[in-house]
C-alpha positions in Angstrom: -58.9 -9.5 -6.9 -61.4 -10.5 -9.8 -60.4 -8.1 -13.2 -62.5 -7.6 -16.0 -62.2 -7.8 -19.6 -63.0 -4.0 -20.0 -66.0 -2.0 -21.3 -64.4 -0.8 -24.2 -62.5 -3.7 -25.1 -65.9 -5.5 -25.2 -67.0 -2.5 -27.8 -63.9 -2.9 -29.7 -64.3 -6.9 -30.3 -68.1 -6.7 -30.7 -68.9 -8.2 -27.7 -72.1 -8.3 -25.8 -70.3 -6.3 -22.5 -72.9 -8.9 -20.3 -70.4 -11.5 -21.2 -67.9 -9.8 -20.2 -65.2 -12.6 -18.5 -63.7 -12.3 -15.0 -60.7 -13.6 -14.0 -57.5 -13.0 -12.2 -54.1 -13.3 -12.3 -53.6 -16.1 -10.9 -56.0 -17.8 -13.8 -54.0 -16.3 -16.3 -50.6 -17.9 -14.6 -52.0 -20.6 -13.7 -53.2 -21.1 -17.5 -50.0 -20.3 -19.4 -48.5 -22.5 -16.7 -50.5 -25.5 -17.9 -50.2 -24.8 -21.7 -46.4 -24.8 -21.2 -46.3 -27.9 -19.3 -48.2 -29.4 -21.3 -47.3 -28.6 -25.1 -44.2 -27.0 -25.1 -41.2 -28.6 -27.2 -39.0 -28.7 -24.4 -39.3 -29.8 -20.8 -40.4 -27.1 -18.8 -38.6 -25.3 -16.6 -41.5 -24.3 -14.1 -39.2 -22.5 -11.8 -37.2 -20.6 -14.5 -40.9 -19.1 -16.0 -41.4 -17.9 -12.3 -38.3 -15.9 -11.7 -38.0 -14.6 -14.9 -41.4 -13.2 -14.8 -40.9 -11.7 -11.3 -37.7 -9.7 -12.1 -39.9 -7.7 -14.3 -41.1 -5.6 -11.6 -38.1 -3.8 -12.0 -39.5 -2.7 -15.1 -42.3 -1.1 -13.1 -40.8 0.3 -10.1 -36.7 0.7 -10.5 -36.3 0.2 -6.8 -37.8 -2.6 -6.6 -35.4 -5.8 -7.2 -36.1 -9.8 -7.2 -32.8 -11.5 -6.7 -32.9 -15.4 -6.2 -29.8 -17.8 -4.9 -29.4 -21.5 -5.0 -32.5 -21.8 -2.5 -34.5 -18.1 -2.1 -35.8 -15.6 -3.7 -36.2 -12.2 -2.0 -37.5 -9.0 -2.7 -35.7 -5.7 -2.5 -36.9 -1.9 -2.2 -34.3 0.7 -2.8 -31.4 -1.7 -1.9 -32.8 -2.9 1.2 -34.3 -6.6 1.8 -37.4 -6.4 2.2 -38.5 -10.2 2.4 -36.8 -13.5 1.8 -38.6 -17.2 0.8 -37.9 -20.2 0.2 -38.5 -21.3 -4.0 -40.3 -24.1 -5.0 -37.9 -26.8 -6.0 -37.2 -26.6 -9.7 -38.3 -30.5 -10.1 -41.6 -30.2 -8.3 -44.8 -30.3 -11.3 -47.4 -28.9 -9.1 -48.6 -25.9 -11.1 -50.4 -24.1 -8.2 -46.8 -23.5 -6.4 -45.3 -21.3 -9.0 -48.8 -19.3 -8.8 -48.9 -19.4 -5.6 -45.5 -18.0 -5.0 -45.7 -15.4 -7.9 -49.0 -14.6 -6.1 -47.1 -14.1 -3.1 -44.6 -11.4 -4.3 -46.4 -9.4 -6.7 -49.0 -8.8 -3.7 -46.0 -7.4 -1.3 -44.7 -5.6 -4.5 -47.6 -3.5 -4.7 -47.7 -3.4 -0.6 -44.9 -1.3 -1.0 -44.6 0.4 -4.4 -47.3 2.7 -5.7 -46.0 2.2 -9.2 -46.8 -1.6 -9.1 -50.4 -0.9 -7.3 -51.4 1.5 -10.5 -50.5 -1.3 -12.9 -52.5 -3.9 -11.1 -54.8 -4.3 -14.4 -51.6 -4.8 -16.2 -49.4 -6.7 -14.0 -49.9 -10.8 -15.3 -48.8 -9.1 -19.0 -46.1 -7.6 -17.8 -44.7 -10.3 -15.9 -45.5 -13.1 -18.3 -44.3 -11.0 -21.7 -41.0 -11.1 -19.8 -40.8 -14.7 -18.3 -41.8 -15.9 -21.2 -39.1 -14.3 -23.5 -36.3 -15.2 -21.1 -37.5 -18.3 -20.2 -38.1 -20.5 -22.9 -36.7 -20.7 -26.9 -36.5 -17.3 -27.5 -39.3 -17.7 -30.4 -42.3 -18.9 -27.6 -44.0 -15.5 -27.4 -46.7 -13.8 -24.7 -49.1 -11.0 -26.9 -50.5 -8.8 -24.2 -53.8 -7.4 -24.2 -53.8 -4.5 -25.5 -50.6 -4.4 -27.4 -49.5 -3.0 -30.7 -47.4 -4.0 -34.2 -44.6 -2.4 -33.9 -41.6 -1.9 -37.0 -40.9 -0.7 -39.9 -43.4 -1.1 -43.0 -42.4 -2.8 -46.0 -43.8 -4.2 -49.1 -44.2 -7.6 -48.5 -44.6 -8.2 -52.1 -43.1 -7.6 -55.1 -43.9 -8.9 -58.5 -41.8 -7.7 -62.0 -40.9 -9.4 -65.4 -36.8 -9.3 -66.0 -37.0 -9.7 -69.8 -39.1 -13.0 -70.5 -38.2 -14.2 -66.7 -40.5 -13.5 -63.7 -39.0 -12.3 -60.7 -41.4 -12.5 -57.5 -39.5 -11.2 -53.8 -41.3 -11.9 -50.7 -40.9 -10.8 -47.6 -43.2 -12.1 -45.2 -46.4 -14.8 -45.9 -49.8 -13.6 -44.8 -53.5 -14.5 -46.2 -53.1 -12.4 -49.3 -49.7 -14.1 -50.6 -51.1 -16.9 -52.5 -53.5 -14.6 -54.4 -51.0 -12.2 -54.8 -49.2 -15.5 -55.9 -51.3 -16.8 -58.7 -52.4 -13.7 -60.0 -49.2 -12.9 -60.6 -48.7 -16.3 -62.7 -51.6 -15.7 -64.7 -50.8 -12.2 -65.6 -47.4 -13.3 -67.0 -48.3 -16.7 -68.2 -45.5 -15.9 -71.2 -42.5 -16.6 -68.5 -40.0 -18.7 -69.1 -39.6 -19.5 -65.7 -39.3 -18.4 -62.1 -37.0 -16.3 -59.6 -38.5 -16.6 -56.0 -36.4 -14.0 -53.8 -36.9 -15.2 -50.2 -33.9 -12.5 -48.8 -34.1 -11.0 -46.2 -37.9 -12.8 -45.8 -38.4 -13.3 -41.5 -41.7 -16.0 -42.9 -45.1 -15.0 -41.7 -48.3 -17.3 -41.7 -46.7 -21.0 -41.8 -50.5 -22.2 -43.7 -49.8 -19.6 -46.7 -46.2 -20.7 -46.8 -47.6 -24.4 -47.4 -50.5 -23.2 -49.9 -47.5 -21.3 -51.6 -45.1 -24.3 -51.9 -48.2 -26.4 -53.2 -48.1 -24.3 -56.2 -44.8 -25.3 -57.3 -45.1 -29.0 -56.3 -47.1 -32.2 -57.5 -47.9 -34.1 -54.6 -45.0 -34.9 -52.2 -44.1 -34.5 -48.7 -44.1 -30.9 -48.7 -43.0 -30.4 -44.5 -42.8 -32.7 -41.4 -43.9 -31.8 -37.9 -42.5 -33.3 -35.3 -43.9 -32.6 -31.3 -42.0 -33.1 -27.9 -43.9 -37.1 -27.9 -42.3 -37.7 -31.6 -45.2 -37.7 -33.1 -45.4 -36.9 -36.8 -47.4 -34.1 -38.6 -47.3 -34.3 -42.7 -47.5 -32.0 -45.1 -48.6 -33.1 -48.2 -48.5 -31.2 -51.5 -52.1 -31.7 -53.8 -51.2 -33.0 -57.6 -51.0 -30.7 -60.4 -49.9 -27.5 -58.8 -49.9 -24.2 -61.1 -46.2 -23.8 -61.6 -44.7 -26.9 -61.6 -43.2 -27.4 -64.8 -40.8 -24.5 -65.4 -37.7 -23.6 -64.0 -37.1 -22.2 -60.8 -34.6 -20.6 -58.4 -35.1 -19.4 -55.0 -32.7 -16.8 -53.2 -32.2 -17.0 -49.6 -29.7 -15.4 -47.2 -28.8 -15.4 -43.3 -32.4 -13.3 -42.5 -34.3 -16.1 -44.4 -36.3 -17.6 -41.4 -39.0 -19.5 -40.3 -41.7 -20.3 -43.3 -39.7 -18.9 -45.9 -37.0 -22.1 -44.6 -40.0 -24.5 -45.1 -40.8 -23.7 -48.7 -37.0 -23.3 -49.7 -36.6 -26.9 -48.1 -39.6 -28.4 -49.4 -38.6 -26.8 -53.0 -35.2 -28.3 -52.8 -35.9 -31.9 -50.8 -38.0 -32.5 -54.2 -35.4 -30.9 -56.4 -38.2 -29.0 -58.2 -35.4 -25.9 -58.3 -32.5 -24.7 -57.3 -31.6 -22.8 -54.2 -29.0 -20.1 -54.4 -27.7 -17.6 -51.5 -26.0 -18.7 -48.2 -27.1 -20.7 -45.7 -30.9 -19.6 -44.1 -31.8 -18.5 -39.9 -32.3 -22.1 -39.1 -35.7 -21.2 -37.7 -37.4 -24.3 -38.0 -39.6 -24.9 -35.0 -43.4 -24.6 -35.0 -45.4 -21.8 -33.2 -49.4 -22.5 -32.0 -51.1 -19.3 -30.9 -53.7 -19.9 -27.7 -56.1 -17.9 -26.3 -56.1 -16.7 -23.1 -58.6 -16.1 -20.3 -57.8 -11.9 -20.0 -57.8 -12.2 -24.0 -53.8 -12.2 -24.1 -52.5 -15.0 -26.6 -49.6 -16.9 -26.0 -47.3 -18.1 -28.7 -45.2 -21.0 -28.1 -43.0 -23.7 -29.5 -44.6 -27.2 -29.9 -42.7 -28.7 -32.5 -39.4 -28.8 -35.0 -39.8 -29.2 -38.7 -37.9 -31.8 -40.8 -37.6 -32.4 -44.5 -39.6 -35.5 -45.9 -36.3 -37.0 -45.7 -35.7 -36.7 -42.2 -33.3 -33.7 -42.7 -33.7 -31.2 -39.4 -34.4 -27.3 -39.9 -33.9 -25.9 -37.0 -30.9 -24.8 -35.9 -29.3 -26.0 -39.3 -30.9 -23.9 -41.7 -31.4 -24.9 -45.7 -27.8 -24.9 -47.3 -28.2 -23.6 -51.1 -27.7 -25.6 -53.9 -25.1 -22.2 -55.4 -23.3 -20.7 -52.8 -23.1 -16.7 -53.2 -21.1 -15.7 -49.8 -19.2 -12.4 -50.7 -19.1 -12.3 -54.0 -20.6 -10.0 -56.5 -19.3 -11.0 -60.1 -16.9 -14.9 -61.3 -15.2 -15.2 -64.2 -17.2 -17.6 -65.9 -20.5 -18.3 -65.0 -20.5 -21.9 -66.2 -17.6 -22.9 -64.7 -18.6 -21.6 -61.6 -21.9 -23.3 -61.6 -20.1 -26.8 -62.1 -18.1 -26.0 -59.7 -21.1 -26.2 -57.0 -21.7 -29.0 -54.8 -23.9 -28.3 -51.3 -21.0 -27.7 -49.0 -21.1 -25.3 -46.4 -21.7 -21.8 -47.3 -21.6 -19.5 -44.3 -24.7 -17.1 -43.5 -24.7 -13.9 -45.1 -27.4 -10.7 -45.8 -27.6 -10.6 -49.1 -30.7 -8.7 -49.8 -30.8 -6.5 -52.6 -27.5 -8.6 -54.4 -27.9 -7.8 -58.2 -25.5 -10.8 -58.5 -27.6 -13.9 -57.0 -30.6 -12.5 -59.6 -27.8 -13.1 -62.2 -27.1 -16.5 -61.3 -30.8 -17.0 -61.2 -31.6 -16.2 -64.5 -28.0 -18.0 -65.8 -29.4 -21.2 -64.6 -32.9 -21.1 -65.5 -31.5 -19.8 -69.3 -29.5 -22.7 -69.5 -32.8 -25.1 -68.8 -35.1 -24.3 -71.0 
């Protein structure tokens, strides 16, 4: 059955409705399918994708269940087997098998369940938000449709002045970061230096994160790239960024992910500051956004970041240069700090830790 990009959506987007796209599900498979296969990090796992996605009719009907063994895959209706078929081997490449087969079920799902008939129009993003999730790296993501930003809102940024030092906290990157940024600079242009608070910070827009780390760096290797062929993506700082002169610390905890890793690393790989928390996520792979042919967007994984030295993000995390895990006051502060060598420091949340800010300012005090 041909589907349509609706009337309405075509209103919301701007869209002349005459252009209107048709497609059907078996494009839209068939599609994510081939961008998988074909840019993902990994080696895909066709027949994983498949399952995974059909099990998600539960979700629409609760008596309906997909079950697979070693060799079949069959579908059941309030317990009872309703049909049994053979799955495509997990080795075989031919894209048009898994569509074919998910083709195959869904169309004796809604046979027999009205639930599943109704959400026909919805049924390829239901399937594939699931299979997706469950089938690949946990950070490869399907966007249906129609769908909506969910969570809780918080300020993403935060700019104040402790006594002559400037402390910025940011949670998330997006295109008004590096305005917000500058600005910020400018207004205080007195500082003595810098505390960058990256707790608790999930990352945002990977581009912003760069522009951002350009500001504290003159030229360099700011990022690498690297894809599923090895090849190598560079990101280069430009000369003569706008704070790259006086001190800085960054704070970063266990919920420091993703973007907020690659400027941390990129800060500390050039020793242009000092890092202080416990060790980050370790989110370092590389999300591409593509548009599909119901307007969906699938989000996946095509590469793994790496220092200019070769050192791997993902997974590892960025180690801090003071280590902060569980403790809230020392002694001496000096003799703590000399204490420090990059050794491992197990995660913790320490958002909203008075006591990292004080080691932040101690060592920025001590060089200027």
């Amino acid at each position: 059955m041909k589907k349509y990009i609706s009337y309405l959506l075509g209103l919301t987007l701007g869209l002349n409705t005459s252009q209107a796209l048709a497609y059907t599900d078996a494009d839209v498979y068939r599609q994510v399918y081939k961008l998988i296969n074909e840019n993902y990090i990994k080696k895909a796992d066709n027949q994983k994708l498949m399952i995974e996605s059909l099990k998600a009719l539960n979700t629409i009907d609760k008596n309906l269940t997909v079950a697979d063994d070693s060799k079949r895959v069959s579908l059941y209706y309030k317990g009872k087997i309703i049909k049994s078929y053979l799955k495509p081997k997990a080795q075989n490449k031919e894209i048009d098998v898994y569509v074919d087969f998910m083709e195959k079920i869904t169309q004796e799902a809604k046979n027999i369940s009205k639930e599943v008939e109704r959400k026909d129009f919805e049924l390829a993003d239901i399937l594939l938000e699931q299979g997706v999730k469950n089938s690949l790296d946990g950070y490869s993501k399907y966007y249906p449709m129609m769908a909506e930003e969910k969570g809780k809102f918080r300020h993403p940024y935060l700019a104040s002045m402790r006594g002559d030092i400037l402390y910025v906290r940011m949670l998330s990157f997006n295109k008004y970061s590096l305005k917000n940024l500058k600005e910020t600079i400018q207004n205080h242009s007195d500082n003595v230096g810098m505390i960058l608070d990256l707790r608790g910070s999930e990352g945002g827009s990977l581009s912003e994160a760069l522009k951002v780390a350009d500001v504290f760096l003159d030229s360099g290797i700011i990022i690498v790239s690297q894809d599923k062929h090895g090849n190598n993506e560079f990101f280069e700082a430009k000369e003569n960024g706008e704070y790259e002169e006086k001190p800085l610390v960054i704070l970063v905890d266990e919920n420091t992910a993703s973007s907020a890793e690659v400027l941390a690393m990129s800060v500390q790989s050039q020793s242009r500051g000092k890092v202080v928390g416990t060790q980050t996520f370790g989110k370092g792979s590389r999300q591409q956004l593509y548009q599909l042919e119901n307007n969906s967007e699938l989000g996946i994984t095509t590469g793994y970041f790496y220092s200019g030295e070769g050192v791997a993000l993902n997974g590892l995390g960025v180690l801090p240069d003071v280590c902060t895990r569980g403790l809230n006051q020392v002694g001496n502060m000096d003799t703590y700090l000399e204490s420090q060598k990059r050794k491992k420091c197990p995660k913790e949340d320490r958002a909203g830790q008075e006591f990292d800010i004080e080691i932040a300012e101690h060592i920025i005090k001590s060089e200027i």
